[in-house]
C-alpha positions as MATLAB code, in Angstrom:
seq = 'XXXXXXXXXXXXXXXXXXXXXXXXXXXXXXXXXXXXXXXXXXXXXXXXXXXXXXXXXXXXXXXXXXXXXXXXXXXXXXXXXXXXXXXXXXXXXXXXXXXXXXXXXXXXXXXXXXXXXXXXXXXXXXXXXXXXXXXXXXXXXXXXXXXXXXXXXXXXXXXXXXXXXXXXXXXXXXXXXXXXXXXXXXXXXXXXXXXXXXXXXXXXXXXXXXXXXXXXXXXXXXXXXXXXXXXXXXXXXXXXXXXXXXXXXXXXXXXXXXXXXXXXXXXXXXXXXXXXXXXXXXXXXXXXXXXXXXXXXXXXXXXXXXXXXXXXXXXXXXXXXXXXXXXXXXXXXXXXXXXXXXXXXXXXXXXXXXXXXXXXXXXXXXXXXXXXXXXXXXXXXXXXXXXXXXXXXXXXXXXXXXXXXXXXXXXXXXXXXXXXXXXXXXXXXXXXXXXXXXXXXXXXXXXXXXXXXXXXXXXXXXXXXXXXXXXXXXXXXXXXXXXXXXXXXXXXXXXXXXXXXXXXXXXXXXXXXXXXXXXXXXXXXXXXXXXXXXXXXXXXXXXXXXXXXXXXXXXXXXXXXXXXXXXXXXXXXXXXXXXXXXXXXXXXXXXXXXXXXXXXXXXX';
ca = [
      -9.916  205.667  102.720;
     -10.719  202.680  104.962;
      -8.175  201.834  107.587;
      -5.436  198.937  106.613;
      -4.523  198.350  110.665;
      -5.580  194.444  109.889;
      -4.197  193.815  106.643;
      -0.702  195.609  108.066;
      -0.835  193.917  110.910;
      -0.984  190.155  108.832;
       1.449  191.530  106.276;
       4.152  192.082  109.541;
       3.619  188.764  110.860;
       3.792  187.007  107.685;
      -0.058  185.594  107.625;
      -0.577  187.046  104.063;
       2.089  187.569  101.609;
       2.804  191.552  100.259;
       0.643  190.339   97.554;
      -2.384  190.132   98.949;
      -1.450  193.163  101.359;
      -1.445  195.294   98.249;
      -4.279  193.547   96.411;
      -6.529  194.369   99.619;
      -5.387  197.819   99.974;
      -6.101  198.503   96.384;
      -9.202  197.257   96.556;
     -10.352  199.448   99.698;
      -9.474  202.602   97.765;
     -13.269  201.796   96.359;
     -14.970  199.738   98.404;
     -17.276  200.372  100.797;
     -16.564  197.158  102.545;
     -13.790  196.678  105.689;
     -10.864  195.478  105.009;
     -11.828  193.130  107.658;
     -14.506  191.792  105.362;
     -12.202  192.048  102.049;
      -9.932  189.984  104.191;
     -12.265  187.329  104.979;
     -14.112  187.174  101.727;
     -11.266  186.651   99.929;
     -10.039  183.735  102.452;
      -6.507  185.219  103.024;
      -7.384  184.817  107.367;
      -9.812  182.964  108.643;
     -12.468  184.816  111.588;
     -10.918  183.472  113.782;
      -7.522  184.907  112.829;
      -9.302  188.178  112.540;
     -10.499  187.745  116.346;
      -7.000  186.750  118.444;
      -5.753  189.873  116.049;
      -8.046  192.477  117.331;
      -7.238  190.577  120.707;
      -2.949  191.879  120.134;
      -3.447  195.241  118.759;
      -5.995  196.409  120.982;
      -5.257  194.354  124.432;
      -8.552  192.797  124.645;
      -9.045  189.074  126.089;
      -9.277  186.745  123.292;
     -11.622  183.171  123.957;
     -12.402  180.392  122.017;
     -15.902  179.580  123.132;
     -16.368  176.069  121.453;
     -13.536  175.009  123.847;
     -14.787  176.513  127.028;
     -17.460  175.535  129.498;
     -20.144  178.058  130.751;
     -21.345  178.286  133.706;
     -24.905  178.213  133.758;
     -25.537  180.693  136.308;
     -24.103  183.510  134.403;
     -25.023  182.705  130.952;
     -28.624  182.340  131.687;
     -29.120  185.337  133.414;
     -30.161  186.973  130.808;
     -32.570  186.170  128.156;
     -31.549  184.280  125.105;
     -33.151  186.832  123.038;
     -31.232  189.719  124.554;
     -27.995  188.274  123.950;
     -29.105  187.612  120.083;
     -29.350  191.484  120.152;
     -26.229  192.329  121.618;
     -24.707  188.899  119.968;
     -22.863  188.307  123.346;
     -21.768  185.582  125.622;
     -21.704  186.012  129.321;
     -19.471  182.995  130.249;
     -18.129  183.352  133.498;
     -17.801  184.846  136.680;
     -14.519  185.752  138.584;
     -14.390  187.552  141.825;
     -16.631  190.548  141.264;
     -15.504  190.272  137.280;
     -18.277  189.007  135.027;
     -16.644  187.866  132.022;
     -18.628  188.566  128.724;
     -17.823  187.602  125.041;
     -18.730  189.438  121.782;
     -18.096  189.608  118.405;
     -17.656  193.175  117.971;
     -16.109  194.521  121.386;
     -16.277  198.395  120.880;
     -20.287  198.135  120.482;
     -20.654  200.816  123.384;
     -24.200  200.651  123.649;
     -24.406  196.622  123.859;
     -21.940  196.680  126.590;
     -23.528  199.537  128.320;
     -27.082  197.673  128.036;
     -25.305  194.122  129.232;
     -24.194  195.925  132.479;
     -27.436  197.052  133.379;
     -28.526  193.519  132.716;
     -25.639  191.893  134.794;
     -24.685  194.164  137.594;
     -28.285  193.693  139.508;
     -27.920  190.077  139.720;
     -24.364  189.140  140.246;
     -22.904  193.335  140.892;
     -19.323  193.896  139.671;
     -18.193  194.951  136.435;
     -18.426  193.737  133.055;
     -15.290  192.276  131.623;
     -15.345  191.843  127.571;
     -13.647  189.612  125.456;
     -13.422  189.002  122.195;
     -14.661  185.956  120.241;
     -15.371  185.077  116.291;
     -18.893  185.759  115.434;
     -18.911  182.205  114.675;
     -18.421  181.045  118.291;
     -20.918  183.388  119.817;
     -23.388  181.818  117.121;
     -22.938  178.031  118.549;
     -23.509  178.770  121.931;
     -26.743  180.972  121.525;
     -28.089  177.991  118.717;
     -26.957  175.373  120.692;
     -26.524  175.774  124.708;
     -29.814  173.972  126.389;
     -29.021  174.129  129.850;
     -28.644  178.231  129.722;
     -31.761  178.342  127.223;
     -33.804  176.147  129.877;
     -32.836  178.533  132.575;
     -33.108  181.745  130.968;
     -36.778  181.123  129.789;
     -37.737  179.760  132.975;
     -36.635  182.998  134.449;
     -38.616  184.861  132.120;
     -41.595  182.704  132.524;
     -41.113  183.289  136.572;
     -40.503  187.061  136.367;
     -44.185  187.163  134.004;
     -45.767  185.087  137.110;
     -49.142  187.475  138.004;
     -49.555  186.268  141.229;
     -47.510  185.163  144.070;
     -46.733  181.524  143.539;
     -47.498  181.044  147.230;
     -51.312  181.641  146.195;
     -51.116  178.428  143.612;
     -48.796  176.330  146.811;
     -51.852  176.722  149.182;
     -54.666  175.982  147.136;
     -56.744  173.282  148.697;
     -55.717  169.607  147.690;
     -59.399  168.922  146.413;
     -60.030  172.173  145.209;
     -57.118  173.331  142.715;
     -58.202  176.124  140.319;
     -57.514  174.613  136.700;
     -57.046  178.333  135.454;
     -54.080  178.934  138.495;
     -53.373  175.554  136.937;
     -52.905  177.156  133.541;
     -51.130  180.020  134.302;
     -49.134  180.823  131.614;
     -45.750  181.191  133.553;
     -46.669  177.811  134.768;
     -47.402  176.291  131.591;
     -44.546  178.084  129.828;
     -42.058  176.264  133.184;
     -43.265  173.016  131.796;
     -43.327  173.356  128.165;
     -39.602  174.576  128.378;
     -38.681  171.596  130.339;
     -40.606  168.982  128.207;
     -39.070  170.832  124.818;
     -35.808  171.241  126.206;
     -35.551  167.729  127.472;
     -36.256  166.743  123.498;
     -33.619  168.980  122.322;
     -30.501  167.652  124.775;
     -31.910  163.979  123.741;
     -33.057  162.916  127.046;
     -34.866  159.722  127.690;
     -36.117  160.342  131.184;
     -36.803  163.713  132.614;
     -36.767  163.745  136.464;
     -38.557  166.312  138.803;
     -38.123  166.322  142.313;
     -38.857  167.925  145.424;
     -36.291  168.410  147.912;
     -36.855  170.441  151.018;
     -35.582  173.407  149.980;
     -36.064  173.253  146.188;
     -37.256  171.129  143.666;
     -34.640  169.750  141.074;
     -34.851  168.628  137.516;
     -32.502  166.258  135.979;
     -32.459  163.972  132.715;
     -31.132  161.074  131.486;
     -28.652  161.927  128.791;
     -27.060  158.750  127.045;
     -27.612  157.230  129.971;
     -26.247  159.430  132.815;
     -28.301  161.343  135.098;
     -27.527  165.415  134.584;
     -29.027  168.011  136.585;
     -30.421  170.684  134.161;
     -32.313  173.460  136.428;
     -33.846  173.780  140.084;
     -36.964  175.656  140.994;
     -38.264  177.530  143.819;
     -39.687  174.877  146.689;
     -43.130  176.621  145.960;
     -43.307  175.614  142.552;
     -43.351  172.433  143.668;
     -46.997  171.965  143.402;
     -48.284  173.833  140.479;
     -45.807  172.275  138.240;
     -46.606  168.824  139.599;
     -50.186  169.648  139.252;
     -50.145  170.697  135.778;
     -48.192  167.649  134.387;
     -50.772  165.181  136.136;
     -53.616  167.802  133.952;
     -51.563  166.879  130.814;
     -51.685  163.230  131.565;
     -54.843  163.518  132.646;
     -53.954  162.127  136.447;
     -56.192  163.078  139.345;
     -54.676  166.262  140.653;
     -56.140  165.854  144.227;
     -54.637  162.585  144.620;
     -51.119  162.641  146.223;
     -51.009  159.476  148.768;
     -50.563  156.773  146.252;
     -48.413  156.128  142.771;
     -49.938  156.973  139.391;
     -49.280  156.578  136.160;
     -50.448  158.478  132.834;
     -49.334  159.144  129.611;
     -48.989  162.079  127.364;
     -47.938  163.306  123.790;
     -46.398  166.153  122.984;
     -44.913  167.877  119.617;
     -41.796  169.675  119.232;
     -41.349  170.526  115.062;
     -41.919  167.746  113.180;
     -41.455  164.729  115.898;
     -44.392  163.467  118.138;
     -43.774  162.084  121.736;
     -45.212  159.579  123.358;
     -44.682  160.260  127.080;
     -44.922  157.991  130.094;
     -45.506  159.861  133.424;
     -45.397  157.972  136.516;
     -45.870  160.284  140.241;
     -44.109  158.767  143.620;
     -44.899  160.009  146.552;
     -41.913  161.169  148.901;
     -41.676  162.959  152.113;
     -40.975  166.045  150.587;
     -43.852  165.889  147.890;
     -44.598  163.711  144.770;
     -41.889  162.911  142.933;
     -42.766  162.728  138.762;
     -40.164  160.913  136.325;
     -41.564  161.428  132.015;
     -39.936  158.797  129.953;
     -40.104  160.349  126.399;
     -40.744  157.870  123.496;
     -40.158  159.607  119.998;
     -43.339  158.309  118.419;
     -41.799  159.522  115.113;
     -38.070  157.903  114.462;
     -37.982  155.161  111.839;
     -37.275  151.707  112.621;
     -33.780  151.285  113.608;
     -31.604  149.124  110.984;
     -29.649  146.208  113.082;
     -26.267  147.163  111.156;
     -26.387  150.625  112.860;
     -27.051  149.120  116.007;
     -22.659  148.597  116.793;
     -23.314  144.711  116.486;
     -20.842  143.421  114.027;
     -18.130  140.851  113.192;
     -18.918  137.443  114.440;
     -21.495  138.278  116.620;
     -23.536  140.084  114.075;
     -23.371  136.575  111.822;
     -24.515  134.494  114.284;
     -27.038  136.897  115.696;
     -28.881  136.694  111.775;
     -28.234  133.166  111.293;
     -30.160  132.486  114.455;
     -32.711  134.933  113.015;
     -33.189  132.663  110.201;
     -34.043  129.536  112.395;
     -37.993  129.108  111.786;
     -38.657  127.985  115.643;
     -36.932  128.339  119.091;
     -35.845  131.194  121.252;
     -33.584  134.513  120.717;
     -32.896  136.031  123.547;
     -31.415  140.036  124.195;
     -30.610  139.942  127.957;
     -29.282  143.822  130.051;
     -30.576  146.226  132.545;
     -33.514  148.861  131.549;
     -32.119  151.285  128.872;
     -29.677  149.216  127.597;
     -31.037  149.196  123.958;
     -32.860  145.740  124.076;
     -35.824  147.373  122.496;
     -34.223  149.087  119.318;
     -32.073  145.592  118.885;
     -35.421  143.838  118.448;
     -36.653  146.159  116.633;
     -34.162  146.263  114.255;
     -34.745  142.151  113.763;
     -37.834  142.625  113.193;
     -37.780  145.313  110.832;
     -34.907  142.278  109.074;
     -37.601  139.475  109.359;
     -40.271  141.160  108.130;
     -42.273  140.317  105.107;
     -45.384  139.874  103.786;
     -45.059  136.193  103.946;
     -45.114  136.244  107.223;
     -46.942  137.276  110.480;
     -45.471  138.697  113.171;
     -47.060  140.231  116.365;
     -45.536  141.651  119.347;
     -46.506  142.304  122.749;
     -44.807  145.115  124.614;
     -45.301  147.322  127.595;
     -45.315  149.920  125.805;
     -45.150  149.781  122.063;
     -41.529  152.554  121.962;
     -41.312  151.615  118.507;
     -43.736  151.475  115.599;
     -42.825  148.777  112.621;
     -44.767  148.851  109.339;
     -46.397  145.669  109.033;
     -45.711  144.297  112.115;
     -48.871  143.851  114.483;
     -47.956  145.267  118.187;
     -49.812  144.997  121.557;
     -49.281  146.975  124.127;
     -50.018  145.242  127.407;
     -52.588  147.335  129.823;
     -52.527  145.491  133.608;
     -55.252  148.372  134.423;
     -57.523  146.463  132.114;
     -56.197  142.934  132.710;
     -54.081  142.758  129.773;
     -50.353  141.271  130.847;
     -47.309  139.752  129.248;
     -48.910  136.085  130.209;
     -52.427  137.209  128.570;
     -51.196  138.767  125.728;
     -48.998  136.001  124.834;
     -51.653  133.564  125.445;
     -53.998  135.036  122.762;
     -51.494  135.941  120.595;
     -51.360  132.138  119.809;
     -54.332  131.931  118.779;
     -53.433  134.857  115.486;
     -51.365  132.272  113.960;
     -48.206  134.033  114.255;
     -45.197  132.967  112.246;
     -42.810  134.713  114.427;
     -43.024  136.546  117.979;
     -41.946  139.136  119.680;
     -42.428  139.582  123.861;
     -41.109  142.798  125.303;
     -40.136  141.188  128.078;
     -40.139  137.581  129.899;
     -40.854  138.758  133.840;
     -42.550  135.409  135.204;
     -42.855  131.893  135.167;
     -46.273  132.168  133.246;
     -44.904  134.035  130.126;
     -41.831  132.093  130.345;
     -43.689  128.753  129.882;
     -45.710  130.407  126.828;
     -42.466  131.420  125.311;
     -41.387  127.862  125.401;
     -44.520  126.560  124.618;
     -44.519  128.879  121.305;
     -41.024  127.842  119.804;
     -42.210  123.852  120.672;
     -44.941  124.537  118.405;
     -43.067  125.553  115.789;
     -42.920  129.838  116.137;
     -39.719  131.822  116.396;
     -39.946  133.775  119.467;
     -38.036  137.067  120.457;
     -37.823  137.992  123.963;
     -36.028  139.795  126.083;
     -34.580  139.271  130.290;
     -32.989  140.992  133.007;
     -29.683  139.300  133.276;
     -26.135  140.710  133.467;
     -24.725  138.308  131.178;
     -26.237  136.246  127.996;
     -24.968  132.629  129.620;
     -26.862  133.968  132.912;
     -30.017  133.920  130.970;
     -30.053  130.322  131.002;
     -30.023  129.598  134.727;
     -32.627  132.464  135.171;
     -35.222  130.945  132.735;
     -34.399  127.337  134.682;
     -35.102  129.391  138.024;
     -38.740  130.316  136.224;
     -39.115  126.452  136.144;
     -38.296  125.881  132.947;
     -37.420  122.274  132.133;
     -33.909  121.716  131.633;
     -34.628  119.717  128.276;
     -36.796  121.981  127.169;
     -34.632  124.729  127.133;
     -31.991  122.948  125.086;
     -34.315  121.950  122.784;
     -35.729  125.617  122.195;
     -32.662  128.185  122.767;
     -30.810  129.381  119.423;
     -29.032  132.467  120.789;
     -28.534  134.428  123.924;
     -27.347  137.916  123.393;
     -26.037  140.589  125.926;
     -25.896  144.308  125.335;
     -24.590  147.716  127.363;
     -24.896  151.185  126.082;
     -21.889  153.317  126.662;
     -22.025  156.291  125.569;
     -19.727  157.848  122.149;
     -16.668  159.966  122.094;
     -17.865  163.363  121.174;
     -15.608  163.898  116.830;
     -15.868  167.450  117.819;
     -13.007  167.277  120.956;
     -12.134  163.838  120.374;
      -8.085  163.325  121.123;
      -6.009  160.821  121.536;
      -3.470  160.174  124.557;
      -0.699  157.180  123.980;
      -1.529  154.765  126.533;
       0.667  153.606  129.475;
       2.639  150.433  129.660;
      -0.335  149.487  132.960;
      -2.937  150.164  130.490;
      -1.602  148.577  127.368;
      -0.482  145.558  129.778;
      -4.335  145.316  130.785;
      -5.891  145.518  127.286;
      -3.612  143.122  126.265;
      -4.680  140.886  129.486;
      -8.525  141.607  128.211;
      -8.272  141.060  124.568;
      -5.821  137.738  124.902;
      -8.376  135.187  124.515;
      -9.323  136.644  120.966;
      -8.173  133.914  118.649;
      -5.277  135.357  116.202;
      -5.905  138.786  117.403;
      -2.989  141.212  117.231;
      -3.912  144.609  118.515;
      -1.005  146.583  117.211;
      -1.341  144.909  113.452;
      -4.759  145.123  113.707;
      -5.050  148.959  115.006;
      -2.406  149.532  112.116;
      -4.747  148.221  109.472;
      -7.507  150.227  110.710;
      -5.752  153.521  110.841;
      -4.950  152.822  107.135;
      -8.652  153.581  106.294;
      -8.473  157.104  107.654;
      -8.529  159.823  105.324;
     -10.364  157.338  102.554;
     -13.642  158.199  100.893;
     -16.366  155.559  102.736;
     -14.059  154.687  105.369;
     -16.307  154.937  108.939;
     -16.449  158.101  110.772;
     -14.632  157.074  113.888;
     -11.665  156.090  111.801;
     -10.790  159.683  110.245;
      -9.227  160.568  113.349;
      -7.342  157.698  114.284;
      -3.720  157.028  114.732;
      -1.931  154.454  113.978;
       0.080  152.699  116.906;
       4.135  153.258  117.262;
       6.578  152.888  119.010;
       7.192  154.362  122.910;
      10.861  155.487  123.581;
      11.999  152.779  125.378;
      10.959  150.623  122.305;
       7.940  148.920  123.167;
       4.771  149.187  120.809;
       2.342  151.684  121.982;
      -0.883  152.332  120.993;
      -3.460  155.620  121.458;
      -6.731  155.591  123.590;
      -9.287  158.601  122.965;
     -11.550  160.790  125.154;
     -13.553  164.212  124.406;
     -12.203  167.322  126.116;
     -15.472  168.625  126.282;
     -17.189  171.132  124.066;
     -20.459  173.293  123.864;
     -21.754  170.381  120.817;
     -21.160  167.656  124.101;
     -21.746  169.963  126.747;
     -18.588  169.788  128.266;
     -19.011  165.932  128.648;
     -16.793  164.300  125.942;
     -19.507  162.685  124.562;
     -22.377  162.220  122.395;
     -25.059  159.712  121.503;
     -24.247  156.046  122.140;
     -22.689  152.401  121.028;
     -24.206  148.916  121.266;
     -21.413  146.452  122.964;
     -22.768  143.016  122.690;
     -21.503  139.182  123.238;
     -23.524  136.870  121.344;
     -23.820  132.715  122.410;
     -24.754  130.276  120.244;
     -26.681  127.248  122.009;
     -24.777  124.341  120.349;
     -24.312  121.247  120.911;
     -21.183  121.462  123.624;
     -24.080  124.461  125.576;
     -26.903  121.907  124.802;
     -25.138  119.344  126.926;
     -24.037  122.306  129.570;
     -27.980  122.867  130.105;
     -29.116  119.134  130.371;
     -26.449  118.914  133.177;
     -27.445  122.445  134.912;
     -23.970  123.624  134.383;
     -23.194  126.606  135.970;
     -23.452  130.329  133.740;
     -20.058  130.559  134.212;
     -19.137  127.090  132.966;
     -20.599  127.747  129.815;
     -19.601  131.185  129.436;
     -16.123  130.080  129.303;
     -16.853  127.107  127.637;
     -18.693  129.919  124.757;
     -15.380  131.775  124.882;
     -13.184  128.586  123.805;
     -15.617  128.488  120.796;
     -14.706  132.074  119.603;
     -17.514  134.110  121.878;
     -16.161  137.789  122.146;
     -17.624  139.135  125.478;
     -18.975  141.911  126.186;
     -16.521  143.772  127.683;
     -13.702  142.545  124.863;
     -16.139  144.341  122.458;
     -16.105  147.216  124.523;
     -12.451  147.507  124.481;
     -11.933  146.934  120.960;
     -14.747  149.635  120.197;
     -12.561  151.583  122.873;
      -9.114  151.398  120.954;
     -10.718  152.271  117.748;
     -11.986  155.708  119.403;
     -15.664  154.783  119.176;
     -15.881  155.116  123.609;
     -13.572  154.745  126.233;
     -12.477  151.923  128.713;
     -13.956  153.714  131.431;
     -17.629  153.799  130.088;
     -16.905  150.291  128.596;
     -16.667  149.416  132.859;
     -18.602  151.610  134.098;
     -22.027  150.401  131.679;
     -20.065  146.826  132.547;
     -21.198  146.741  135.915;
     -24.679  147.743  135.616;
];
């Protein structure tokens, strides 16, 4: 007869009723299954149940490892495919313990094999804890930090000859098979596939003097993923500039190449751009995912008011649109996703971008090459003479593709652009800096629109804090020149969605505001604690913020008297403009981000 310690153990502390004690003790009389398993299959305790139980009766260290954060040096110190084996966890390291997770903790051969694995590299002993099988499942699918570093170990313990040999190869002279070398290869091919996996948009590689270091852009924020040996330092440089077919033997001057690569189904387009620096050349890959669809603009976090008079300028058949924010701010995709709105067969449209990051059906794009003479100004110029109906330019950068802009919407085209400006009133004084005429301008402008990116509350560890009188005080001081905005009726009508079938995402775990002790209404901000689905950041993926001017008549007059961005920034406000950061906030108190990445993207 199988053992009942489990189902004896739930009966005592009341998880399962004597019912379904009995029922599963019947049952094992004949089965060949646990009554761990009878347990579970029949749904009377959950694995996790099963786990902190095994923790009590047998003393054994119980962690959640969806809550926890690894530390990178540990966990990748040993292959992922090992710990798949053993279906363990090593998670941290304390003192000369090395904590290690598993599912089943009396697998005495695993944990014997794991200590031969661990003690070389960090000495010791092995410390196990228990975990559901579930947990020790997310973090082997889903860590890529420790996958990056374990298979870059692996590729650098395969290396079959000393990397110093590929370091001092002569600059003219490099030997495209030492070039090849598979551990080399396999280096860069983990940090290219890797980098696609954690959703970067920039990988970074650079040499210090003692190592080199590679970061990425996640969601906009730099995170360092994995340093190299310093003597690496050349053959992986040299192999990326093979890829993007660079000259190898060229290291005193910038260059710039481009690359695709394939991880499943998606195709990258890569941009590769060398620097050099006083420790070596510096490489930074921006990755373009040749393969997503057209973004739609309702996706894009522009909504409300804003969103209305964004399309209704969309629907003017001349003049200018403008999408104004620093590099990565999601100009492109906002475009894009007009585009994808205006387009139809009844009409031509043609871009010209540098490069082409997104492909549209239908839509004719450019992509400028300055190598062969082909610029903003140029393209723009000829693009004039395709009798366009409606224009797109990737970006207005001087006074000659400026004038063309205007020149277009005069003639009677609609023309999308977008400028570096902090601020969509500050676009105006910019494009009169380029030498625009002031009249001009007012006749031509239909809508200037600014946009940040800050990043999303991770669902997974998303909780919510009630917020202090300072804090309320200031998002009441933010939000104040709303028109007939009450936050606390407003949150409460919002919360009522929660829980109702179509109601958005960010809403299901919402609470509705109450009142503090001393009386006073108080309302709930959110932030992520940090789990392995985030990485331990809090968040993931990102949310447009936008404030969208009209160019009436009152801005009109503003231009023709050179007003200052200011002036008619508030003078956009008393018409009903929500700014940027008020959209920010609001998206904040909702749960969708947080006040600080509202002011940190803010300032960018």
């Amino acid at each position: 007869m199988n053992s009942t310690r489990l189902v004896d153990y739930f009966e005592n502390i009341a998880k399962i009723t004597k019912e379904q004690a009995d029922e599963v003790r019947v049952e094992l009389t004949t089965s060949s299954k646990s009554e761990e398993a009878l347990l579970l299959e029949k749904g009377f305790v959950g694995s996790e149940d099963v786990a902190r139980a095994k923790s009590e009766m047998f003393n054994i260290p119980y962690v959640d490892l969806k809550t926890i954060q690894l530390e990178d040096s540990v966990f990748s110190s040993v292959s992922v495919e090992k710990l798949k084996r053993y279906h363990a966890v090593p998670f941290q390291k304390a003192g000369h313990v090395i904590k290690v997770a598993m599912s089943d903790p009396f697998d005495i051969q695993a944990i014997q094999a794991l200590e031969n694995l661990l003690k070389p590299k960090h000495g010791g002993r092995v410390l196990v804890h228990i975990a559901t099988r579930e947990g020790v499942d997310f973090i082997l699918d889903s860590n890529i930090g420790g996958l990056i570093s374990s298979e870059v170990s692996d590729a650098l313990e395969d290396v079959d000859m000393p990397v110093t040999e590929l370091e001092e190869t002569p600059d003219d002279t490099f030997d495209s098979i030492k070039l090849q070398n598979a551990p080399v290869a396999r280096i860069v091919n983990s940090i290219l596939q890797y980098a696609i996996k954690s959703q970067a948009s920039d990988i970074h590689i650079e040499p210090q003097e003692t190592q080199m270091r590679i970061r990425f852009r996640i969601h906009g924020v730099m995170v360092e993923k994995l340093v190299l040996p310093k003597n690496l330092k050349d053959p992986v440089v040299a192999r990326l500039k093979i890829m993007s077919e660079l000259k190898i033997d060229e290291k005193r001057v910038p260059q710039d190449g481009r690359l695709q690569i394939k991880s499943g189904d998606l195709k990258f387009d890569v941009r590769v751009s060398t620097l050099p620096s006083i420790n070596g050349e510096k490489v930074v890959m921006r990755l373009l995912d040749g393969s997503q669809g057209v973004p739609a603009l309702e996706t894009s976090g522009l909504r409300g008011t804003g969103y209305q008079l964004f399309v209704e300028g969309l629907s003017a058949t001349n003049g200018i649109i403008l999408v104004t924010g620093p590099t990565g701010s999601g100009k492109t995709r906002t475009l894009a996703g007009a585009l994808s709105r205006l387009n139809d067969p009844k009409v031509n449209i043609i871009t010209v971008e540098n490069p082409v990051e997104i492909r549209i059906p239908g839509v004719t794009q450019v992509q400028v090459n300055p190598q062969a003479g082909l610029t903003f100004a140029l393209g723009l110029r000829s693009i004039l003479r395709q009798d366009p109906d409606i224009i797109m330019v990737g970006e207005i950068r001087d006074e000659e593709t400026a004038h063309l802009a205007v020149e277009a919407s005069l003639t009677g085209h609609l023309v999308l652009a977008t400028l570096h400006t902090n601020s969509a009133a500050a676009a105006i004084p910019r494009l009169l800096d380029m030498g625009i005429e002031n009249y001009l301008l007012a006749s031509t402008m239909r809508i200037s629109m600014a946009q940040r990116l800050p990043r999303r509350i991770c669902r997974e560890c998303m909780v919510a804090t009630p917020s202090s009188p300072e804090v309320l005080a200031n998002i009441k001081e933010v939000l104040g020149s709303i028109k007939n905005l009450d936050i606390v009726a407003y949150l409460s009508q919002l919360a009522q969605q929660a829980g109702k079938e179509g109601a958005p995402d960010h809403l299901q775990q919402m609470k509705a505001p109450d009142t503090a002790p001393d009386g006073t209404p108080q309302i709930y901000l959110y932030h992520g604690n940090g789990c392995q689905r985030c990485n331990g950041t809090g968040y993931q993926g990102r949310i447009g913020i936008f404030e969208v001017m009209k160019i009436d008549h009152n801005i009109n007059d503003m231009i023709m008297k050179k007003s200052t961005d200011r002036d008619m920034e508030q003078a956009a406000i008393d018409s009903g403009m929500i700014t940027m950061i008020q959209d920010g906030y609001l998206k904040a108190i909702e749960g969708l981000t947080s006040i600080e990445e509202v002011l940190r993207v803010s300032k960018e």
